[in-house]
N, C-alpha and C positions, 0 to 999 in steps of 0.2 A: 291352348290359345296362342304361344307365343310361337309354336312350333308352326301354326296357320301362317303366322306374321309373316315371318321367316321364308315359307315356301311362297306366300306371294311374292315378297318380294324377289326372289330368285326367278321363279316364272314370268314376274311382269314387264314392259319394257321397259321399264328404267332402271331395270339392272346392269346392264352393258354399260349405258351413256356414266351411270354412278359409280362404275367400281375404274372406268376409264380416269373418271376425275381425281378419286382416292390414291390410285397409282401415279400419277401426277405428281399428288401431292407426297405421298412417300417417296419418288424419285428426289425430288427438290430439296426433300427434309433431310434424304441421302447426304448428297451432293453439299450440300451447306450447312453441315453436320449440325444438323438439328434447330438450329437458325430461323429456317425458314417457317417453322408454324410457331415461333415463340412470338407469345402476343405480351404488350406492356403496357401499361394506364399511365396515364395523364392528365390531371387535372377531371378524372371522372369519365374519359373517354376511352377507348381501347383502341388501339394501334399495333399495328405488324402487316406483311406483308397476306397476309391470309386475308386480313380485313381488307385489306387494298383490291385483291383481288375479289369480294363481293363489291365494294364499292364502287371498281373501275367497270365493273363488270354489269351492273343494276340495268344500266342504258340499253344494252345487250340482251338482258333477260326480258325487259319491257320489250322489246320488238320480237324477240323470239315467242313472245307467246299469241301477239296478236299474229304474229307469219304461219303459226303453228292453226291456226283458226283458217285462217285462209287457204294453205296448202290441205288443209283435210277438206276446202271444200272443190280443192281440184284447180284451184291457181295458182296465183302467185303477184304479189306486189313488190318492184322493185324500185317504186317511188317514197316510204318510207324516210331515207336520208333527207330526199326535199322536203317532207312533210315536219319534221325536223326544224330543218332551216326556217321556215314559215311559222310556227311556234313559238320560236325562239325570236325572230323579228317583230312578231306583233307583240308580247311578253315585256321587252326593253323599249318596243317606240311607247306602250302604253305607258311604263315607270317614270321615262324620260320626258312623257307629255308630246311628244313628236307626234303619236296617233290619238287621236280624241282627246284632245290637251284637257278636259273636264276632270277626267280619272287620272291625270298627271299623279305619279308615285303612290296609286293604289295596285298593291301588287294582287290583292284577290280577286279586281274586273279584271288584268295583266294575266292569270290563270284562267280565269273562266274565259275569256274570249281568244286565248292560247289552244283551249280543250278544243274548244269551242270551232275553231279555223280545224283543227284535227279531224275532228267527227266529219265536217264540212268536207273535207278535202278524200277521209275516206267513200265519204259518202256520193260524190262523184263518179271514181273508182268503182265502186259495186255495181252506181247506175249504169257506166257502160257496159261493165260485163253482164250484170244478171237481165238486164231493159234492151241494151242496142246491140250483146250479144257479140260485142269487141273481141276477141283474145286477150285472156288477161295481162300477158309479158306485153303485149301493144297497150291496152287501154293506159296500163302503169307508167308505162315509156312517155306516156304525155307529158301527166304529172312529173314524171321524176325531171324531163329535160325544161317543162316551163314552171317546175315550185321552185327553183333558183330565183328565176327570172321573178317570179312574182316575190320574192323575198326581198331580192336587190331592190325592187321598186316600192317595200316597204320602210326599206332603210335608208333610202335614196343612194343605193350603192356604197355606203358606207358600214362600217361597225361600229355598232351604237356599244356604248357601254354603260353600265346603269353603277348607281350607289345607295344600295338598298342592304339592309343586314338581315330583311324579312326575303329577299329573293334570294341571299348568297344561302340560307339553312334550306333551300331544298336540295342542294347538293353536298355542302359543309357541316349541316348542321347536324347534331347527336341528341337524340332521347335513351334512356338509361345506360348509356357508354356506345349504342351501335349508329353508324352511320346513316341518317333520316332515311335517304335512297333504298335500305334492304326495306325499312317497312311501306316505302310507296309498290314495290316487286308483290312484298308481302300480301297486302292487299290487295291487288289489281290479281293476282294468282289464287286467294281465297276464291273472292268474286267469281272470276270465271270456274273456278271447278267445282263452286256450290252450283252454279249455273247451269253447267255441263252435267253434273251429277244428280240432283237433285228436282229437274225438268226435262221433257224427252229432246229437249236444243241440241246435248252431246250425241243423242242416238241419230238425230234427224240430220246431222252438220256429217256424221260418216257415210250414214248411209247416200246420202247426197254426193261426197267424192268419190264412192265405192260406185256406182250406178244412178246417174242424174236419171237417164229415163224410167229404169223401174221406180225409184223414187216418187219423182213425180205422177207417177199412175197408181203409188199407193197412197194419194192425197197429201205427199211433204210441199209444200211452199217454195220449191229450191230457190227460187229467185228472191224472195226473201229473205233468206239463209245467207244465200252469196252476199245479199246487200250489206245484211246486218255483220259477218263480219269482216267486211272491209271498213265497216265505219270502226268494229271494237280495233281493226289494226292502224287506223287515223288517232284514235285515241292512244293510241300506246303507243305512237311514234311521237304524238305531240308532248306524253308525257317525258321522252328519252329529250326531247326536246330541248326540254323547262330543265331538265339535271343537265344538260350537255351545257347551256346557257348560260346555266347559277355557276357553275364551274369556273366557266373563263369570265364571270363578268360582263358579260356584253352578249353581244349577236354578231357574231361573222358567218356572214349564208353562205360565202364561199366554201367555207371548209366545216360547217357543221353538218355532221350525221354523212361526209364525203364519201363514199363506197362501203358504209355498214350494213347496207342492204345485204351483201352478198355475204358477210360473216352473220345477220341473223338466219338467212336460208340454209347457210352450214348447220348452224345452232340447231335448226330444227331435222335437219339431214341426218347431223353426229346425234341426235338423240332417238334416233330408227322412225323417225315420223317418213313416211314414203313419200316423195312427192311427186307422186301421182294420183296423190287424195287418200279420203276413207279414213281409217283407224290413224289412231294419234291421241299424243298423251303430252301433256302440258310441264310435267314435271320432269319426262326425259327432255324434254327442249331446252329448259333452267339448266339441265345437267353440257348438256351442249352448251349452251353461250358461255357455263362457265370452265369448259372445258377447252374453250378457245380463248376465253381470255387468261386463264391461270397458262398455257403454253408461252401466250406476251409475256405474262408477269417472269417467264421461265427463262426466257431467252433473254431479256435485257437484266435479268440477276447474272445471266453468265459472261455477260460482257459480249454477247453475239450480235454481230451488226442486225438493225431492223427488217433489213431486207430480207433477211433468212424468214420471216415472219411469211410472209408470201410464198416461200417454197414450201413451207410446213402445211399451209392451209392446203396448195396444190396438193400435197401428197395425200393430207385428210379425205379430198374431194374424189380421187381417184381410189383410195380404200373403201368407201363408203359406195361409190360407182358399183365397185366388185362385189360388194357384198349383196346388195339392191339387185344385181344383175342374175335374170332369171338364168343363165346359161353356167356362168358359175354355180349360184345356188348356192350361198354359204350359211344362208338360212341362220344367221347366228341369234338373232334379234326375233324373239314368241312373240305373237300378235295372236291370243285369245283374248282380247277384251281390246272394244269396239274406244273407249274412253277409260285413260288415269291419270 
């Protein structure tokens, strides 16, 4: 049995994106002679830079899985960061009493009507791809250049800042020593791969980026499919949102969720997800976003300026290019199963 275990995992895709990360981490643990994975408590909580790097990293893994939904159904959403920003602005005007002064400093209408603008906002998004038949990189372009604009006219262009101890623990807060943020990840990645696994939605969601028209002549819904998950990727940017938010205390739409678009598409890229649709796997994506964020965590331990951070992704993108590219062929990354 365990021998099964073992070779699945060696066979599956999330071997590559996994043992990429591992390596990371024994570089790091190298280099900072052993330093870097020692974890220490306090006061009942666990701290080190390992835990930083799932914490820093949760925002990351929440948009990589909803992106990871949408590129196996053959797009792409590059409005995510706005959708973000717009979360986080309805979240603090509700706390603050600024929007629907009724619910003034109830932070659980502050989340539901957070989610809630998300689903909304995905749900747009799908409409014009799977109904008006937009381009996905165009329909997204809307979004992404007016959910600023609609953010700033939530805040009236300012950054709201909230004093809430029940809004600061979705990002600060700790149940049995771990950072609340790994079990919102936790959750929202059950869900979806009981979902995936468990009903034919993961079979219908590939097959649908693999060949929309055979699809659709073997009675799948595609346009349903696209819809629904650009709404589950509205929801899992608003959730990146509500942690980016509790974080700083506030809502600044300017610079919240600002160009993490294009490190969740890496996320899903560096975990062999192809984005040209079809097969994809939820847990090689998790392996990607935190294989992007433990590189941060990497380079500002070594004292390397941040900028270097932009040349390292540039090289990632251009590895992963090569690898993807049918002329090369390096065929590194098994795709026998359609969903993991």
């Amino acid at each position: 049995m365990t021998m099964k275990l073992i070779k699945k995992y060696r066979d599956g895709r999330i071997f590559w994106p996994s043992m990429v990360f591992f390596a990371i981490l024994v570089f790091n643990t190298l280099i900072s002679g052993g330093e870097f994975l020692s974890i220490t408590i306090m006061d009942g909580h666990f701290y080190g830079r390992l835990i930083d790097i799932f914490r820093n990293g949760s925002k990351l893994m929440l948009l990589a899985m909803g992106m990871t939904f949408v590129i196996a159904s053959g797009g792409i959403d590059i409005s995510v960061g706005s959708v973000m920003a717009i979360a986080g602005a309805i979240a603090c005007s509700v706390i603050r009493g600024n929007l629907f002064p009724a619910l003034q400093g109830s932070v659980f209408f502050a989340l539901v009507l957070a989610l809630a603008a998300g689903a909304l906002c995905g749900a747009w998004n799908g409409f014009l791809v799977s109904r008006v038949k937009i381009q996905p990189m165009v329909a997204t372009l809307i979004l992404m250049v007016a959910g600023r604009g609609i953010a700033q006219l939530i805040t009236n262009g300012k950054i709201i800042t909230v004093n809430s101890q029940a809004y600061y623990f979705i990002n600060g807060g700790y149940i049995l020593g771990l950072p609340f943020p790994l079990y919102l990840v936790m959750a929202l990645f059950a869900g979806a791969l009981v979902f995936t696994k468990k009903t034919a939605f993961g079979l219908f969601l590939a097959s649908s980026g693999i060949n929309e028209k055979s699809s659709r002549l073997a009675g799948i819904e595609v346009e349903n499919i696209k819809l629904l998950v650009y709404v589950f990727c509205g929801l899992a940017a608003a959730g990146a949102g509500l942690i980016e938010s509790s974080g700083i205390k506030g809502a600044d739409c300017n610079n919240a969720g600002l160009m993490i678009e294009l490190d969740a598409i890496l996320s899903v890229a560096i975990g062999g997800n192809l984005l040209t649709g079809g097969r994809f796997s939820l847990g090689a994506s998790l392996f990607g976003a935190l294989i992007i964020q433990s590189i941060t965590t990497t380079i500002y331990a070594m004292g390397v300026p941040p900028e270097v951070i932009q040349l390292v992704k540039a090289l990632l993108v251009i590895t992963i290019s090569l690898i993807q590219s049918e002329k090369i062929g390096l065929k590194l990354i098994p795709a026998k199963e359609a969903v993991s």
